[in-house]
C-alpha positions as a Markdown table, in Angstrom:
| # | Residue | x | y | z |
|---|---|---|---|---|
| 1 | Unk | 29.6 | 32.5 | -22.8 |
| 2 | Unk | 26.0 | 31.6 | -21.3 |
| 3 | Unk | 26.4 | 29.9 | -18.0 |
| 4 | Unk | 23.8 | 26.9 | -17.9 |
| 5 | Unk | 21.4 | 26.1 | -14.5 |
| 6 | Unk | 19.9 | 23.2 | -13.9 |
| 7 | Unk | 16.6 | 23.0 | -12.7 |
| 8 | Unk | 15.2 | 19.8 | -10.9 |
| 9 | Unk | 11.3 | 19.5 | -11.2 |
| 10 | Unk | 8.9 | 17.4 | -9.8 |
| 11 | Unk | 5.5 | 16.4 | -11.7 |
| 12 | Unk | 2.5 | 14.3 | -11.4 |
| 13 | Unk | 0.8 | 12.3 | -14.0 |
| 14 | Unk | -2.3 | 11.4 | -14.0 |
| 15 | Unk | -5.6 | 10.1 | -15.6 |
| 16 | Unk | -6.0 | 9.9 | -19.4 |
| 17 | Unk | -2.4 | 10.8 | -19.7 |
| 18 | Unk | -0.7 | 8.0 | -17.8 |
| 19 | Unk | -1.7 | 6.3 | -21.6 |
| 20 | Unk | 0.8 | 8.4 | -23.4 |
| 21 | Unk | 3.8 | 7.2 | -24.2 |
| 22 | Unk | 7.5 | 8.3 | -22.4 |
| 23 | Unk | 8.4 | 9.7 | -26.0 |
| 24 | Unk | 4.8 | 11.8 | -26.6 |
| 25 | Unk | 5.5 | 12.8 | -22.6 |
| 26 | Unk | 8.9 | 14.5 | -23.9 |
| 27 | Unk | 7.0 | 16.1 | -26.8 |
| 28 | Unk | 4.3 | 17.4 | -24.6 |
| 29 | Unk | 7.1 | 18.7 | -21.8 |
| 30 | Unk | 8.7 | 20.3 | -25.1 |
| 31 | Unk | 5.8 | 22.2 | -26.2 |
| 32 | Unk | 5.4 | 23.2 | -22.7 |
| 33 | Unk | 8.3 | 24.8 | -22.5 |
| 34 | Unk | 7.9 | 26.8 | -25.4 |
| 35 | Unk | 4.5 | 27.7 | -24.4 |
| 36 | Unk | 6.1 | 29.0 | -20.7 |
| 37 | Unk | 9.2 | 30.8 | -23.0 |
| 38 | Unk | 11.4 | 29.8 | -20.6 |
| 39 | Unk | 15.2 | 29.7 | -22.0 |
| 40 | Unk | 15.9 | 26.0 | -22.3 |
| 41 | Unk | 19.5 | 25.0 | -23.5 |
| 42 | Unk | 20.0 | 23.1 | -25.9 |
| 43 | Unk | 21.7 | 20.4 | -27.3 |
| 44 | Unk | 24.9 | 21.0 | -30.2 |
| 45 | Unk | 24.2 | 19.3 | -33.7 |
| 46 | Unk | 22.7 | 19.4 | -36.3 |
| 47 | Unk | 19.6 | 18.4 | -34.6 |
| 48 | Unk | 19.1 | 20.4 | -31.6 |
| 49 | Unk | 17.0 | 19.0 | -28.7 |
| 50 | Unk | 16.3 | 20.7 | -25.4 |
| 51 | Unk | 18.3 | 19.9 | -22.2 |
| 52 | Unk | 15.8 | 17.1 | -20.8 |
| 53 | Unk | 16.8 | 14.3 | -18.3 |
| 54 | Unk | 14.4 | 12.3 | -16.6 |
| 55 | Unk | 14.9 | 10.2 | -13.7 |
| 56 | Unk | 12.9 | 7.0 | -14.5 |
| 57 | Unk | 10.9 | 6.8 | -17.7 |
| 58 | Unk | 7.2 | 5.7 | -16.7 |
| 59 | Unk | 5.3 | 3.0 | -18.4 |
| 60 | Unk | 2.5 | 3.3 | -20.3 |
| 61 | Unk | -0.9 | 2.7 | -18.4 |
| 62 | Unk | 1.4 | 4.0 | -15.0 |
| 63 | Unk | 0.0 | 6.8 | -13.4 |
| 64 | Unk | 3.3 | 9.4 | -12.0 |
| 65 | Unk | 2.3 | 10.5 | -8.3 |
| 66 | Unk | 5.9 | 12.2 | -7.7 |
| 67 | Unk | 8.0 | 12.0 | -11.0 |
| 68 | Unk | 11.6 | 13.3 | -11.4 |
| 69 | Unk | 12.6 | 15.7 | -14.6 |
| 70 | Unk | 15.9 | 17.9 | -14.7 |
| 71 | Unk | 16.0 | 20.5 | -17.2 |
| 72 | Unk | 19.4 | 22.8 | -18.2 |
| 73 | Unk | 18.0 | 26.3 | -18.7 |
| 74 | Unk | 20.6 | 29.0 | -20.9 |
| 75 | Unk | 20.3 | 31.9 | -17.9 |
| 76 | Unk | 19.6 | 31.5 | -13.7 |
| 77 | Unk | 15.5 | 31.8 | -13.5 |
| 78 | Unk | 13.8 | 32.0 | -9.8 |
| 79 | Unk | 12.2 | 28.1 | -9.2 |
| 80 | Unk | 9.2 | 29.2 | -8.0 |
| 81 | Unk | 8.9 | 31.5 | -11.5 |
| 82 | Unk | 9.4 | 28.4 | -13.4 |
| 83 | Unk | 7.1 | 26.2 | -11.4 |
| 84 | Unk | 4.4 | 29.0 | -12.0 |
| 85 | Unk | 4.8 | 29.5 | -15.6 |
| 86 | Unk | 4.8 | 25.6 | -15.9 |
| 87 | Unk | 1.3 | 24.9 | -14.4 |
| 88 | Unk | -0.3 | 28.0 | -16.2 |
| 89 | Unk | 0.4 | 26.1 | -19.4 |
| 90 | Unk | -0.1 | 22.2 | -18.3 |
| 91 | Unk | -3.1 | 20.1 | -19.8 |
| 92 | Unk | -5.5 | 18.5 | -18.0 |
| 93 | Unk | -4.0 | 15.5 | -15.6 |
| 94 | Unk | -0.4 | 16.7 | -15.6 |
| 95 | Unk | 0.4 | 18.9 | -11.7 |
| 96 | Unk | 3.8 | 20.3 | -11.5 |
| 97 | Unk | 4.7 | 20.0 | -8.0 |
| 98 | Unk | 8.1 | 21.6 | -6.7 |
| 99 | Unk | 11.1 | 23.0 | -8.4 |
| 100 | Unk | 14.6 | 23.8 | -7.2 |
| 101 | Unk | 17.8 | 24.9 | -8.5 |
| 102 | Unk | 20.9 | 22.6 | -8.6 |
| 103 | Unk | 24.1 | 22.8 | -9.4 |
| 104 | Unk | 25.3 | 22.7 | -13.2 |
| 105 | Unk | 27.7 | 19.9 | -12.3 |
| 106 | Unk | 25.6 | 18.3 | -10.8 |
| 107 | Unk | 25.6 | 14.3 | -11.5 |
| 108 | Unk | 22.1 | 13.3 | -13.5 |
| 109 | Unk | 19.6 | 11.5 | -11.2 |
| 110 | Unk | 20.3 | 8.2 | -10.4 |
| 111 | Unk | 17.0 | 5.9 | -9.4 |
| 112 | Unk | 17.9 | 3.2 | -7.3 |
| 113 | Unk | 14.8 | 2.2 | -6.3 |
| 114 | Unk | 11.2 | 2.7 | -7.5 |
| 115 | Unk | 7.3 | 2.3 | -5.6 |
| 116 | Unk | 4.5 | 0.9 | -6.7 |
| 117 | Unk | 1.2 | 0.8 | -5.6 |
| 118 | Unk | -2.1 | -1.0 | -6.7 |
| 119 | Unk | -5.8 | -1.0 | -5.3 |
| 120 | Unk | -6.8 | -4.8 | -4.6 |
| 121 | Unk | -10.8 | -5.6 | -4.5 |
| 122 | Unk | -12.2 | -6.7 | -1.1 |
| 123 | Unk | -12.4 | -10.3 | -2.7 |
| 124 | Unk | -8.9 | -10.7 | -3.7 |
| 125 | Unk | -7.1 | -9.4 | -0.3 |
| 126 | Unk | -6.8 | -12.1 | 1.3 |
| 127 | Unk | -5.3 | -14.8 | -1.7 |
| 128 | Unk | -3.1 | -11.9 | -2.5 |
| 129 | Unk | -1.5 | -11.4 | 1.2 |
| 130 | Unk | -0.9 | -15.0 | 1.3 |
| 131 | Unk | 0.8 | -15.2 | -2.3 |
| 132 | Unk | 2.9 | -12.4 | -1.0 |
| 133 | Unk | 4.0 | -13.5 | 2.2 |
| 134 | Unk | 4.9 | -17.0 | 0.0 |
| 135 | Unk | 6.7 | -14.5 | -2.1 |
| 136 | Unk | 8.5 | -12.7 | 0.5 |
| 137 | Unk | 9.7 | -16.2 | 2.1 |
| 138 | Unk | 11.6 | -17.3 | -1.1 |
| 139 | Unk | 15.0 | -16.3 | -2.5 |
| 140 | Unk | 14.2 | -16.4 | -6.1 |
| 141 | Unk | 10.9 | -16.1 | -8.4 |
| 142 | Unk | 11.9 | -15.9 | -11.8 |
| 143 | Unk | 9.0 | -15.2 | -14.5 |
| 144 | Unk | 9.5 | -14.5 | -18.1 |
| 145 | Unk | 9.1 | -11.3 | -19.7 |
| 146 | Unk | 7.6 | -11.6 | -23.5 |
| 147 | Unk | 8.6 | -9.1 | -25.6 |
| 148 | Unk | 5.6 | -7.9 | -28.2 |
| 149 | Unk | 8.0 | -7.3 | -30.9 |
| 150 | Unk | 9.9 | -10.1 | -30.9 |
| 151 | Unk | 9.5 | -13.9 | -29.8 |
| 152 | Unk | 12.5 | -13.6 | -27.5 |
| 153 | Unk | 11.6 | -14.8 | -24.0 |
| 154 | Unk | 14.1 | -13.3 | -21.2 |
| 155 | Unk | 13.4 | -15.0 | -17.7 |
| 156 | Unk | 13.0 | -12.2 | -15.3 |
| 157 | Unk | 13.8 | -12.4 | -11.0 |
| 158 | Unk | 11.0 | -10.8 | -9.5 |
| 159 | Unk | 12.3 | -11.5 | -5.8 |
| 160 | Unk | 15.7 | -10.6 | -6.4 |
| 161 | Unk | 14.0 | -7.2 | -7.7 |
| 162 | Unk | 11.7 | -6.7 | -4.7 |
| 163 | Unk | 13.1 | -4.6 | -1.8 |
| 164 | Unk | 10.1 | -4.7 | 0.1 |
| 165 | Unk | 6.2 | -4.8 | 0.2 |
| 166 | Unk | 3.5 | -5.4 | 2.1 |
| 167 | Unk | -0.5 | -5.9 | 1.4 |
| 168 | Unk | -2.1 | -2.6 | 3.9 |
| 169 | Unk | -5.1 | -2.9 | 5.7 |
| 170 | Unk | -7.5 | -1.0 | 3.1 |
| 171 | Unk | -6.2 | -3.2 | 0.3 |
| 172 | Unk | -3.3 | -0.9 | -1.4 |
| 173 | Unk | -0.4 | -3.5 | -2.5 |
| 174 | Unk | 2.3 | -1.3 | -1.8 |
| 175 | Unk | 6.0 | -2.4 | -3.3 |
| 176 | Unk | 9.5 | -1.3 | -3.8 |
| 177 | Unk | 11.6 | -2.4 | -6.5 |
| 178 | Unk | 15.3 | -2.2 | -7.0 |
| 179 | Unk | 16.2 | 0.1 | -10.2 |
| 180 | Unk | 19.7 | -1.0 | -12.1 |
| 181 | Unk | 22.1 | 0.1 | -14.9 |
| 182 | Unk | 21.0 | -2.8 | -16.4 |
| 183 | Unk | 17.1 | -2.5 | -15.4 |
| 184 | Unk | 14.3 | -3.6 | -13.1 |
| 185 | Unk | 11.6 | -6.2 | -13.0 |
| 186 | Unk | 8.2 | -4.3 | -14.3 |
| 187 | Unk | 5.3 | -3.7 | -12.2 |
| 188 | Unk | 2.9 | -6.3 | -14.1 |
| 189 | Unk | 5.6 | -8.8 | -13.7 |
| 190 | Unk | 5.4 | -8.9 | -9.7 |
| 191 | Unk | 1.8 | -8.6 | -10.3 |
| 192 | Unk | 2.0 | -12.0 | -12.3 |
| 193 | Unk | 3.9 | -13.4 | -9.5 |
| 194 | Unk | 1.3 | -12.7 | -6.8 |
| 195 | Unk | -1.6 | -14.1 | -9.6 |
| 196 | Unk | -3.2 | -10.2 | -9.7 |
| 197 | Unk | -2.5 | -9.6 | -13.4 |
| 198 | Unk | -5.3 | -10.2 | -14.5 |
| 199 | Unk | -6.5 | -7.1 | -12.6 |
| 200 | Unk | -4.7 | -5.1 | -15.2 |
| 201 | Unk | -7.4 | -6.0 | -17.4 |
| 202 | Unk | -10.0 | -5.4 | -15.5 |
| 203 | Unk | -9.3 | -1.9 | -15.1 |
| 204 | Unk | -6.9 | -1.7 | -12.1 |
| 205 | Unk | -4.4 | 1.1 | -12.7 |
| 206 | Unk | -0.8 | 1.3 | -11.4 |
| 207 | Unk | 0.2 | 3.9 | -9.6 |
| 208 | Unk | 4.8 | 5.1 | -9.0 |
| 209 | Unk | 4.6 | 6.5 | -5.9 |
| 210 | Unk | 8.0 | 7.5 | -5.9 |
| 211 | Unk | 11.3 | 7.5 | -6.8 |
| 212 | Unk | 14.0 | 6.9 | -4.9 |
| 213 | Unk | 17.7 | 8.6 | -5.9 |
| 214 | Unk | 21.1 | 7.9 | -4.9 |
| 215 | Unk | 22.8 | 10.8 | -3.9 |
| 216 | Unk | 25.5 | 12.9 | -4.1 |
| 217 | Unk | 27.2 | 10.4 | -1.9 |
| 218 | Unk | 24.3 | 7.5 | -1.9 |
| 219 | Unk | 22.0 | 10.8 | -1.3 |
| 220 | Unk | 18.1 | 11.9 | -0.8 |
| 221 | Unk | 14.8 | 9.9 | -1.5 |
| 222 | Unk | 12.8 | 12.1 | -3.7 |
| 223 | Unk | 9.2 | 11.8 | -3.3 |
| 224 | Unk | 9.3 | 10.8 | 0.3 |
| 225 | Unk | 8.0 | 14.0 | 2.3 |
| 226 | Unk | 5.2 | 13.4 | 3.5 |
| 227 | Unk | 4.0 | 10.5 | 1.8 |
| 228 | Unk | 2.4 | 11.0 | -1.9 |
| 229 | Unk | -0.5 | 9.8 | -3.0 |
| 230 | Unk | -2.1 | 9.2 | -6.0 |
| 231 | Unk | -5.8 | 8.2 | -6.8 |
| 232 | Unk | -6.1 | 5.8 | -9.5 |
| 233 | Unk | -8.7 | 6.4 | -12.1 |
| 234 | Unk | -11.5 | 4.1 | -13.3 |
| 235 | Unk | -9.3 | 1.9 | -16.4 |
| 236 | Unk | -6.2 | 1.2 | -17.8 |
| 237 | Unk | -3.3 | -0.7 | -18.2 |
| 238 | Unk | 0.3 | -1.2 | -17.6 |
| 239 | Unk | 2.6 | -2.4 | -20.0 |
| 240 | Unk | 5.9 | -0.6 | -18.9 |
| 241 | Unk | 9.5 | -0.8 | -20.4 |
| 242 | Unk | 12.5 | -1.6 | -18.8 |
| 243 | Unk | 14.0 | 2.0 | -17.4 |
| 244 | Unk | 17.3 | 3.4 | -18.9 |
| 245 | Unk | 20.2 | 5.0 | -17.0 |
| 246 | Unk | 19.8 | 8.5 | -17.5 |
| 247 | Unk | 22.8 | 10.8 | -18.1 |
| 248 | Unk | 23.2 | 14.4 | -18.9 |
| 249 | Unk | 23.1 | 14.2 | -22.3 |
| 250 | Unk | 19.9 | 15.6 | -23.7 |
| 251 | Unk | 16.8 | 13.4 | -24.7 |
| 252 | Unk | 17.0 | 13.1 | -28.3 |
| 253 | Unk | 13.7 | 11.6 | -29.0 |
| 254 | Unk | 13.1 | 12.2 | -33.0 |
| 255 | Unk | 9.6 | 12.7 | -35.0 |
């Protein structure tokens, strides 16, 4: 009987592909790992997938400065083999960062919290620090989230979602918002509640500076040594989706 390993991998997504989708992302990690051979386990069925959990799906337009995958492989491999293999066969725009070996019990990643930051213009500082400070001195914001494929309208609590934030001196809106079971409030929507949405379509480009995990026992923040960064590119847009629970069951993302 194969014993299985989990390996927890940290990535980076940036430029043109922060406009794939979460389920072309999978594909691409797929053919990655075929390209790398490395022994990926697999899922039972009649429709095998590989062993993929990821923390937090990212939205589309987002760029991923410190991202969270875990991946079951069949046999023990060396992380730093695996980290190696994995860049030599990465396109353009996607950075593998770190890699470490976890236990095969291991529960999947929890995300508890998630943050976001955003590049405001010289001329829009000071409206937005006040709107934020306004923001910060309430309970409750609600704003409603439209869905494109439906005419539902859900009203959404942006404060009650926001852990923190704060408006830095060279103009980077920097925010964390709570992650739940049940989901979080988007990026886009705290931007609509400070009146910077519209900078979305103008070109401004989220960036996830991290995620943050519960751990073993309410455990580590992921993402925080040292600070990441992330330079956002020239255009884009966000338009992310609410983000799942993950478990260890595979992602099973069909074609």
């Amino acid at each position: 009987m194969t014993t299985a390993t989990t390996m927890r991998l940290r990535f980076a997504k940036r430029g043109d592909l922060r406009l794939i989708s979460h389920r072309d992302l999978l594909r691409c990690l797929e053919r990655m790992l075929r390209r790398a051979r490395l022994p990926v386990a697999m899922s039972q069925g009649f429709n095998p997938r590989a062993r993929i959990v990821f923390a937090l799906p990212l939205g589309l337009g987002i760029e991923g400065c410190d991202e969270i995958v875990d991946l079951e492989l069949s046999r023990p491999e060396d992380p730093g083999d695996v980290l190696r293999r994995l860049r030599d066969v990465s396109p353009p725009g996607f950075a593998w960062l770190d890699a470490e070996a976890i236990p095969g019990r291991a529960p999947a990643p929890r995300p508890v919290a998630a943050e976001y930051r955003l590049e405001v213009p010289p001329e829009r500082r000071r409206e937005a620090r006040s709107a934020l400070q306004a923001l910060l001195g309430e309970t409750s914001r609600p704003v409603i989230r439209r869905r494109q494929d439906s005419s539902r309208e859900q009203p959404v609590d942006v404060r009650a979602a926001l852990l923190d934030a704060e408006l830095t001196d060279d103009g980077t809106l920097r925010a964390r918002l709570r992650v739940t079971p049940e989901g979080s409030a988007r990026p886009e929507e705290l931007l609509e509640a400070l009146g910077l949405r519209d900078l979305l379509d103008r070109g401004s480009v989220v960036a996830r500076a991290r995620v943050e995990l519960a751990s073993a026992d309410e455990r580590t923040t992921v993402g925080a040594r040292g600070g990441s960064t992330c330079p956002s590119q020239a255009d884009g847009r966000d338009g992310p989706g609410s983000p799942p629970r993950p478990s260890r069951e595979p992602n099973t993302t069909t074609t």
